[in-house]
C-alpha positions as CSV (number, residue, x, y, z in Angstrom):
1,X,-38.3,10.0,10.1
2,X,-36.4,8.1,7.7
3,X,-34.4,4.9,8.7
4,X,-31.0,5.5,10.2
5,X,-29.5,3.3,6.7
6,X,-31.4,5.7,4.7
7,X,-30.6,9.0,6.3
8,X,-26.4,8.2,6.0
9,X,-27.1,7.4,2.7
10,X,-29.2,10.5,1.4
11,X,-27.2,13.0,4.0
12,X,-23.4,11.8,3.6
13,X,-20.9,11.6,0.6
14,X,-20.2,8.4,-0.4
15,X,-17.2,6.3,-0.9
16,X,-18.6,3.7,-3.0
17,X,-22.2,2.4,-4.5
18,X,-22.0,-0.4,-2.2
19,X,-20.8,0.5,1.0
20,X,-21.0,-2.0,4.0
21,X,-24.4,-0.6,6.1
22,X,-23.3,-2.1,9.4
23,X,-24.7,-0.4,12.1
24,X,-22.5,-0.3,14.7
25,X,-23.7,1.3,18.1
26,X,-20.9,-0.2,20.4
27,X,-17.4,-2.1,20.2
28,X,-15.1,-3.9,22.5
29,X,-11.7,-5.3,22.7
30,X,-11.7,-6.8,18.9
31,X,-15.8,-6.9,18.8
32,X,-18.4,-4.9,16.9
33,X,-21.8,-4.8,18.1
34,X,-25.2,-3.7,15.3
35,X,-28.0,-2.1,16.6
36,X,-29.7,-5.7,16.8
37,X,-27.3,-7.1,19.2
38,X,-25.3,-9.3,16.4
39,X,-21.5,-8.7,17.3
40,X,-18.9,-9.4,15.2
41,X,-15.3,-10.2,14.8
42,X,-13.1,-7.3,13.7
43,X,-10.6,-8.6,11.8
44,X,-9.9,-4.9,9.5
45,X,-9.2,-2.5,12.7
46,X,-10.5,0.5,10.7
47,X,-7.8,-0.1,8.2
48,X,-4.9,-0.8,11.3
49,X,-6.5,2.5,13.4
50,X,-7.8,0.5,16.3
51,X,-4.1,-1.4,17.4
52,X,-5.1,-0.9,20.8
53,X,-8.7,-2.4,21.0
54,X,-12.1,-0.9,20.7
55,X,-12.7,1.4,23.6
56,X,-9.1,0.6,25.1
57,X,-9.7,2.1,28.9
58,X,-6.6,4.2,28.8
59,X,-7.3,5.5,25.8
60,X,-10.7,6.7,26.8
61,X,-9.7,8.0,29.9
62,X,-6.5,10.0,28.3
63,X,-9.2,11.6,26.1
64,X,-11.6,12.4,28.9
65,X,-8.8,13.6,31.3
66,X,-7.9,15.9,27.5
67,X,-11.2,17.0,27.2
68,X,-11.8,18.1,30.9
69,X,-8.7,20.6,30.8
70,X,-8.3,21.8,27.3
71,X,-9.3,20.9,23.7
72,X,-8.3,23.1,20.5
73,X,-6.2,26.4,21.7
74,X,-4.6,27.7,18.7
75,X,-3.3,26.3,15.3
76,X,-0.3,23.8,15.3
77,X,3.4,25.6,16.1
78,X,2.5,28.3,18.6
79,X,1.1,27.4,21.7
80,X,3.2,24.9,24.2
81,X,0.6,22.1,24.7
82,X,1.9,19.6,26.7
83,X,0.2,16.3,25.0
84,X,2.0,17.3,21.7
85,X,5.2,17.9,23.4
86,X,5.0,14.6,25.3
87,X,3.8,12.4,22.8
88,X,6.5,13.5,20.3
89,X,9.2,13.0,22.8
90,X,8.4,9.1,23.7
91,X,7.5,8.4,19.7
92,X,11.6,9.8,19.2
93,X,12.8,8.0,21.8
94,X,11.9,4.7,19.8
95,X,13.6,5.9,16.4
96,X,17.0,5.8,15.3
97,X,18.9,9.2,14.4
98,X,18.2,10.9,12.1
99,X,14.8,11.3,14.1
100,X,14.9,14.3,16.2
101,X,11.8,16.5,15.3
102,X,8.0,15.5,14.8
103,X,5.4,17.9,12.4
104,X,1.9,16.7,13.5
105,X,-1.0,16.9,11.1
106,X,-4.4,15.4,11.0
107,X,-4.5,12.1,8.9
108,X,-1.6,10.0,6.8
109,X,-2.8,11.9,3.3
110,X,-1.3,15.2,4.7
111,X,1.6,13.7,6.5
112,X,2.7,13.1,2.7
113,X,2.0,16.1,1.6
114,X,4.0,17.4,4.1
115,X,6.7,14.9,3.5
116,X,6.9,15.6,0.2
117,X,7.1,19.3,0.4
118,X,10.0,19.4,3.1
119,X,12.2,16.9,0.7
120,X,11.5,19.6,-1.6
121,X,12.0,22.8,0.2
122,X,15.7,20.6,1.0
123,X,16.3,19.9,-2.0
124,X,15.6,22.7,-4.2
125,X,14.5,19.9,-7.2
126,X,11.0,19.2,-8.5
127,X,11.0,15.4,-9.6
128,X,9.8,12.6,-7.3
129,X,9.9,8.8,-7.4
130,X,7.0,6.4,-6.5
131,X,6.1,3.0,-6.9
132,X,3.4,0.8,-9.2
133,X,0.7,0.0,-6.3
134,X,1.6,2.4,-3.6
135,X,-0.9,3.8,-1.8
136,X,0.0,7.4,-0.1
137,X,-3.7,9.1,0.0
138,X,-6.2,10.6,-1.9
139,X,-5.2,14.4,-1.6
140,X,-3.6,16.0,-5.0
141,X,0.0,15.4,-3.5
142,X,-0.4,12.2,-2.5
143,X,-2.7,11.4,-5.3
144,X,0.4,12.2,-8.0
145,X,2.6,9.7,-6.0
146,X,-0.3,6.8,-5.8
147,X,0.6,3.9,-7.6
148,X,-2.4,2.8,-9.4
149,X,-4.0,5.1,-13.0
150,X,-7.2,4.0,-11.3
151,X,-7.9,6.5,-8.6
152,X,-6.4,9.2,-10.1
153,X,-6.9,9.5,-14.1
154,X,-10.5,11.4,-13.3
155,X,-8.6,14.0,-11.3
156,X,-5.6,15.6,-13.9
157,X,-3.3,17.2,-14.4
158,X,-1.2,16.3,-11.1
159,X,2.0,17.1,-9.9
160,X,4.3,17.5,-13.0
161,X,7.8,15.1,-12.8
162,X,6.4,11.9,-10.7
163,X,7.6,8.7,-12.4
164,X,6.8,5.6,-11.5
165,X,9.3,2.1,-10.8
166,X,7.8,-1.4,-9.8
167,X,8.4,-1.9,-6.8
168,X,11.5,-4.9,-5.9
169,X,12.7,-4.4,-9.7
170,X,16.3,-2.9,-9.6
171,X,15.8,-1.1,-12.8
172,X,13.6,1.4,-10.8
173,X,17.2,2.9,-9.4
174,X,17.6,4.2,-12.9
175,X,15.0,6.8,-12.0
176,X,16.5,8.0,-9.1
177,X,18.6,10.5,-10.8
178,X,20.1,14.5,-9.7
179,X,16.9,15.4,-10.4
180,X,14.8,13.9,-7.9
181,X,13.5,15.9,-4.9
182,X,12.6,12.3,-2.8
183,X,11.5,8.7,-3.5
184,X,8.5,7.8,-1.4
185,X,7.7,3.9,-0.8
186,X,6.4,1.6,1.6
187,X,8.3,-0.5,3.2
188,X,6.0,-3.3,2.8
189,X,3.0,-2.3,0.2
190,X,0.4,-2.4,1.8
191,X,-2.8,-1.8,-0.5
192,X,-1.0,-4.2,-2.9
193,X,-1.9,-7.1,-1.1
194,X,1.2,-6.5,1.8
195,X,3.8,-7.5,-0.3
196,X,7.1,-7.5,1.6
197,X,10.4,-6.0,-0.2
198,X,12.9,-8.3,-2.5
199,X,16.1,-8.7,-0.1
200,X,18.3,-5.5,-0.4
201,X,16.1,-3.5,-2.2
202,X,15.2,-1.0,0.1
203,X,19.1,-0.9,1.0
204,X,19.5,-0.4,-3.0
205,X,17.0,2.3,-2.9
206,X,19.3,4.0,0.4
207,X,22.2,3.9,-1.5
208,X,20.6,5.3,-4.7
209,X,19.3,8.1,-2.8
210,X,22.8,8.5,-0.8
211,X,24.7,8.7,-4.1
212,X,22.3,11.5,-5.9
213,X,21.4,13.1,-2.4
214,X,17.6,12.2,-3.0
215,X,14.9,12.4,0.1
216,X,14.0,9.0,1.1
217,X,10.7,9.0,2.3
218,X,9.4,5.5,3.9
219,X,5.3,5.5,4.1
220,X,4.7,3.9,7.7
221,X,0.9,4.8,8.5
222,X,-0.1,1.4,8.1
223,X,2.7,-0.7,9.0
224,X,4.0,1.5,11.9
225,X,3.6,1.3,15.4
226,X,3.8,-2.9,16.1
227,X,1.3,-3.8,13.5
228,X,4.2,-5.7,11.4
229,X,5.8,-7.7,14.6
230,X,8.6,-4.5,15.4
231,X,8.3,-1.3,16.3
232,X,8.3,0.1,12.8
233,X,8.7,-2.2,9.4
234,X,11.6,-0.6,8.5
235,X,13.6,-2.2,11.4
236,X,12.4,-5.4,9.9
237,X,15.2,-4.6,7.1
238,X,17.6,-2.1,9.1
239,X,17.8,0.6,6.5
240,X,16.8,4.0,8.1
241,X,14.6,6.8,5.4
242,X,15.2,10.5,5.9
243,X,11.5,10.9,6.4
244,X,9.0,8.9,7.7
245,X,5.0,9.4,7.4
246,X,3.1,8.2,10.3
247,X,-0.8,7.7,10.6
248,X,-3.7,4.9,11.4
249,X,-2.8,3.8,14.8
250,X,-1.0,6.9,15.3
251,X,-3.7,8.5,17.2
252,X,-5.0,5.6,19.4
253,X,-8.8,5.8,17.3
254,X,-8.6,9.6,16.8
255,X,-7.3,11.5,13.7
256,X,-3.6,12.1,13.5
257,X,-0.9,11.6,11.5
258,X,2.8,12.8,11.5
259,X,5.9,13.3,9.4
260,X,9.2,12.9,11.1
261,X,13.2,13.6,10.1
262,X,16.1,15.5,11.3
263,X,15.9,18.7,13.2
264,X,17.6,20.4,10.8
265,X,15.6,19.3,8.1
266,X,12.7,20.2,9.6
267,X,13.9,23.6,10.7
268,X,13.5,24.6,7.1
269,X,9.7,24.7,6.7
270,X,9.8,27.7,9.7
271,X,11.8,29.9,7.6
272,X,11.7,31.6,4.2
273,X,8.9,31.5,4.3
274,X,7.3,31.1,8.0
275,X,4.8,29.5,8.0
276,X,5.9,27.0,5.4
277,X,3.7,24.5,6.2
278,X,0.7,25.0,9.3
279,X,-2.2,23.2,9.9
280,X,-5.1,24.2,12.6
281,X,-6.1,20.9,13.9
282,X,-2.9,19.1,13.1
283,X,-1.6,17.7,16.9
284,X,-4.7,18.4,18.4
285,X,-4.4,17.6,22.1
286,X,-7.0,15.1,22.3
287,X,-5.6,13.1,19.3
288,X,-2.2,13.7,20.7
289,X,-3.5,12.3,24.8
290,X,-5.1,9.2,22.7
291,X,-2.1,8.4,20.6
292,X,0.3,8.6,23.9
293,X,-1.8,6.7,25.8
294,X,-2.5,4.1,23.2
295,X,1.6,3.6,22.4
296,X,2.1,3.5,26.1
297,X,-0.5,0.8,26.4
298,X,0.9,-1.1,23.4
299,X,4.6,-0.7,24.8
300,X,3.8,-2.3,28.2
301,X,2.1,-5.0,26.7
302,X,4.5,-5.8,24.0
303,X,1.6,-5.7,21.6
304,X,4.3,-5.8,18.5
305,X,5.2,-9.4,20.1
306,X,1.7,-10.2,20.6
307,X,1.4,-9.5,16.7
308,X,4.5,-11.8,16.0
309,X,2.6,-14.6,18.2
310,X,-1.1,-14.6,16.7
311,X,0.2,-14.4,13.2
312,X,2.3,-17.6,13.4
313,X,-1.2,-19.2,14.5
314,X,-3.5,-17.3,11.9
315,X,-0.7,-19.0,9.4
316,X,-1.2,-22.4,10.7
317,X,-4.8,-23.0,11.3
318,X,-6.1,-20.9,8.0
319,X,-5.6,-24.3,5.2
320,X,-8.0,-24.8,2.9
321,X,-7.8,-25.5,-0.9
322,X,-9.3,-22.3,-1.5
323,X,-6.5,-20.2,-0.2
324,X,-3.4,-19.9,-2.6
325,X,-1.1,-17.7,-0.2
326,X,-0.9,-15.9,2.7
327,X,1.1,-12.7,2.8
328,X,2.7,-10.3,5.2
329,X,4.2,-10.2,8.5
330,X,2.5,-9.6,12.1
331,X,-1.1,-8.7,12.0
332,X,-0.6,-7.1,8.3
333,X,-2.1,-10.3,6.3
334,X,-3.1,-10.5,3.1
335,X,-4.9,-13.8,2.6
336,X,-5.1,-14.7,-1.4
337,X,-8.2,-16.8,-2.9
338,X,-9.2,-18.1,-6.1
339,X,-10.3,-15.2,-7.7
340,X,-11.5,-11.4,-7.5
341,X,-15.0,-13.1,-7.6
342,X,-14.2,-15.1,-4.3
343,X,-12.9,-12.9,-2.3
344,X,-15.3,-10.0,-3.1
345,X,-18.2,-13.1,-1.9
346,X,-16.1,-13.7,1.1
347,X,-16.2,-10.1,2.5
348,X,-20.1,-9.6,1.6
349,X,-20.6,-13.1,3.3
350,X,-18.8,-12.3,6.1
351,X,-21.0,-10.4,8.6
352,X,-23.0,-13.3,8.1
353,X,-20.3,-15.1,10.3
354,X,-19.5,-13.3,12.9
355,X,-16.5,-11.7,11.5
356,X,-15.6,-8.4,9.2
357,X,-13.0,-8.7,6.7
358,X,-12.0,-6.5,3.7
359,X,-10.3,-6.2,0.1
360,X,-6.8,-4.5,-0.9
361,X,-7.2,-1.7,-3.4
362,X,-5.1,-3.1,-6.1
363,X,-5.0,-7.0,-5.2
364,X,-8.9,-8.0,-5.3
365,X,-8.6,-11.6,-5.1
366,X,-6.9,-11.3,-1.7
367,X,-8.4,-10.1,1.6
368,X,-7.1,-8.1,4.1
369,X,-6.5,-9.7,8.0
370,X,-5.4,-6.7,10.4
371,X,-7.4,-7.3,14.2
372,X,-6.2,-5.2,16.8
373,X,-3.0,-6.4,18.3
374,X,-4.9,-6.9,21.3
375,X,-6.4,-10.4,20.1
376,X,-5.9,-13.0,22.4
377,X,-5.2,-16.6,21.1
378,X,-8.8,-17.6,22.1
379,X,-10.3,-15.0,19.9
380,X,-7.7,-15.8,17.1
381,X,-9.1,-19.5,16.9
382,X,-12.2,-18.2,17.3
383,X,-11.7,-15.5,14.2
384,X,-9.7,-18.6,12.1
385,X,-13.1,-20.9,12.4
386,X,-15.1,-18.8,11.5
387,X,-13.4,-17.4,8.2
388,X,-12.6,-20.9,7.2
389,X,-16.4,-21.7,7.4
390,X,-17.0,-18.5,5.7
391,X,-14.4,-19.7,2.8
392,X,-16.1,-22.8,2.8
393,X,-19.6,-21.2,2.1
394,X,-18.0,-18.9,-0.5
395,X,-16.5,-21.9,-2.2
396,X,-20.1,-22.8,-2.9
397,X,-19.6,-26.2,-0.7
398,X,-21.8,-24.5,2.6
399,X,-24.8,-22.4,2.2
């Protein structure tokens, strides 16, 4: 029989020519452990999934407790099942009104899509509003509104009437016209190297949307749920969206994501048609017993704190002449080097530490810092000396 390396790579699609190859039979807390026994650092978090630790007890056992009494029953919308109902409920009690209703689907790509097609269905127009180096998913829908010709050239025609602003330049208001169906942005852009939003211009993009009665859709699956140091970014800036897209941590490890708004709004995909929008697996009760236990866990632990606390010391112990910036807030860092060329060594290199690190999609020469909110100060240090050494041997100074 062929190596296990070899068998993923003739028997599974692949992302990339070069993915990773770690083989991973165990993980812990923030620790990965290869089928050699090396164990590493995780300092990516599955792309902020894993907020709540690798095999986080309560998790687990929520899942096994799921398992044990019922798993898929029906598709989304017509069966009661109590996970769904109860996870909703304590996500809405931490969200300001409008939030009153929850649609939950399997991953962040189809929260969009479903985001986007109730700030149609409300709105009656066609046009949509997106920003330079968003990332929303790879799905048509939320390929249209990505922010980057890169990903999606290969794929045309998309959705018709998608224009794009820069994101913090005022001009993009101009776009935001009668027209538009919704304006979808992250709060903080994440894939762009987490850069944070000029002061007032998400309130500027509110009261663009106020004045032409345009959706305002706020992209949260990667900064939601504590990763940023609150809650959800968006309180970081107190201006509340009409729609928010959930995802990533969402389901404590397991595949979920979520759009949320107003009842009312919501109300609309059940009627003319029915059936406006279904999933089968969306809110499936496993994902749902993970995510509740997960966000109870990070709740009770004050993990968004704990986010607020290890970043300050990530910022002061990671100097070196290598590194030009560090971005973000919380446990969202971006951390920028010299160049493309360095930071694409520094995240080959890295396994070679101790540690996992990864790139942004459209800011190469910076690398992405997102542990579980779980790490503990001791592991922080620990993470921070080893990716200094690992800068250090990138740098060319350390073999």
């Amino acid at each position: 029989m062929l190596p296990l390396q070899n068998r993923f790579l003739k028997f599974l699609g692949q992302t990339s020519e070069e993915p990773a190859l770690l083989d991973i039979v165990r993980a812990e807390g923030v620790r990965l452990y290869d089928r050699s026994g090396n164990s590493y650092i995780d300092l990516i978090s599955g792309v902020s999934v894993s907020s709540t630790g690798h095999s986080n007890r309560e998790v687990t056992e929520a899942v096994k407790s799921q398992v044990d009494s019922y798993m898929h029953l029906m598709v989304y919308g017509e069966f009661v099942q109590a996970p769904q109902v109860e996870y909703a409920e304590k996500l809405l009690s931490l969200l300001p009104p409008p939030f009153g209703s929850i649609f939950f689907v399997n991953s962040g790509s189809e929260a969009v899509e479903g985001a986007l097609k109730l700030a149609r269905k409300e709105t009656g127009r066609k046009g949509i509003v997106s920003f330079e180096n968003g990332y929303h998913g790879s799905t048509y829908g939320a390929l249209s509104v990505q922010g980057s010709d890169h990903y999606s050239k290969s794929f045309g025609p998309l959705l018709p009437a998608v224009k794009r602003g820069i994101f913090n330049h005022f001009d993009a208001l101009d776009l935001i016209t009668e027209e538009v169906s919704s304006v979808i942005v992250e709060p903080i852009q994440a894939e762009a190297g987490v850069v944070e939003p000029h002061p007032q211009f998400l309130e500027s993009l509110r009261e663009r949307c106020n004045e032409t009665g345009t959706i305002l859709i706020f992209d949260e699956c990667q900064t939601g749920l504590g990763r940023t140091g609150k809650g959800f970014a968006f309180e970081h800036y107190g201006v509340v969206p009409d729609i928010i897209v959930l995802a990533k941590a969402l389901g404590g490890g397991m595949p979920l994501g979520a759009f949320v708004s107003s009842p009312r709004m919501m109300k609309s995909l059940s009627v003319n048609p029915p059936l406006g929008h279904i999933t089968t697996f969306g809110g499936h009760p496993v994902c749902c017993a993970a995510g509740l236990a997960s966000l109870n866990y990070s709740l009770r632990n004050d993990l968004a704190a704990n986010a607020s606390d290890i970043s300050q010391l990530i910022r002061a112990r990671l100097d070196h002449p290598a590194i030009k910036e560090i971005r973000g807030r919380g446990l969202l860092l971006a951390i920028e080097l010299a160049s493309c060329e360095m930071a694409s060594k520094v995240v080959k290199m890295a396994p070679r530490f101790g540690i996992v690190v990864d790139l942004f999609l459209f800011r190469e020469n910076s690398i992405r810092v997102a542990p579980p909110l779980t790490i503990n100060m001791q592991e922080a240090e620990e993470a921070c000396s080893r990716l200094l050494e690992l800068i250090e041997a990138a740098a060319g100074k350390r073999d």
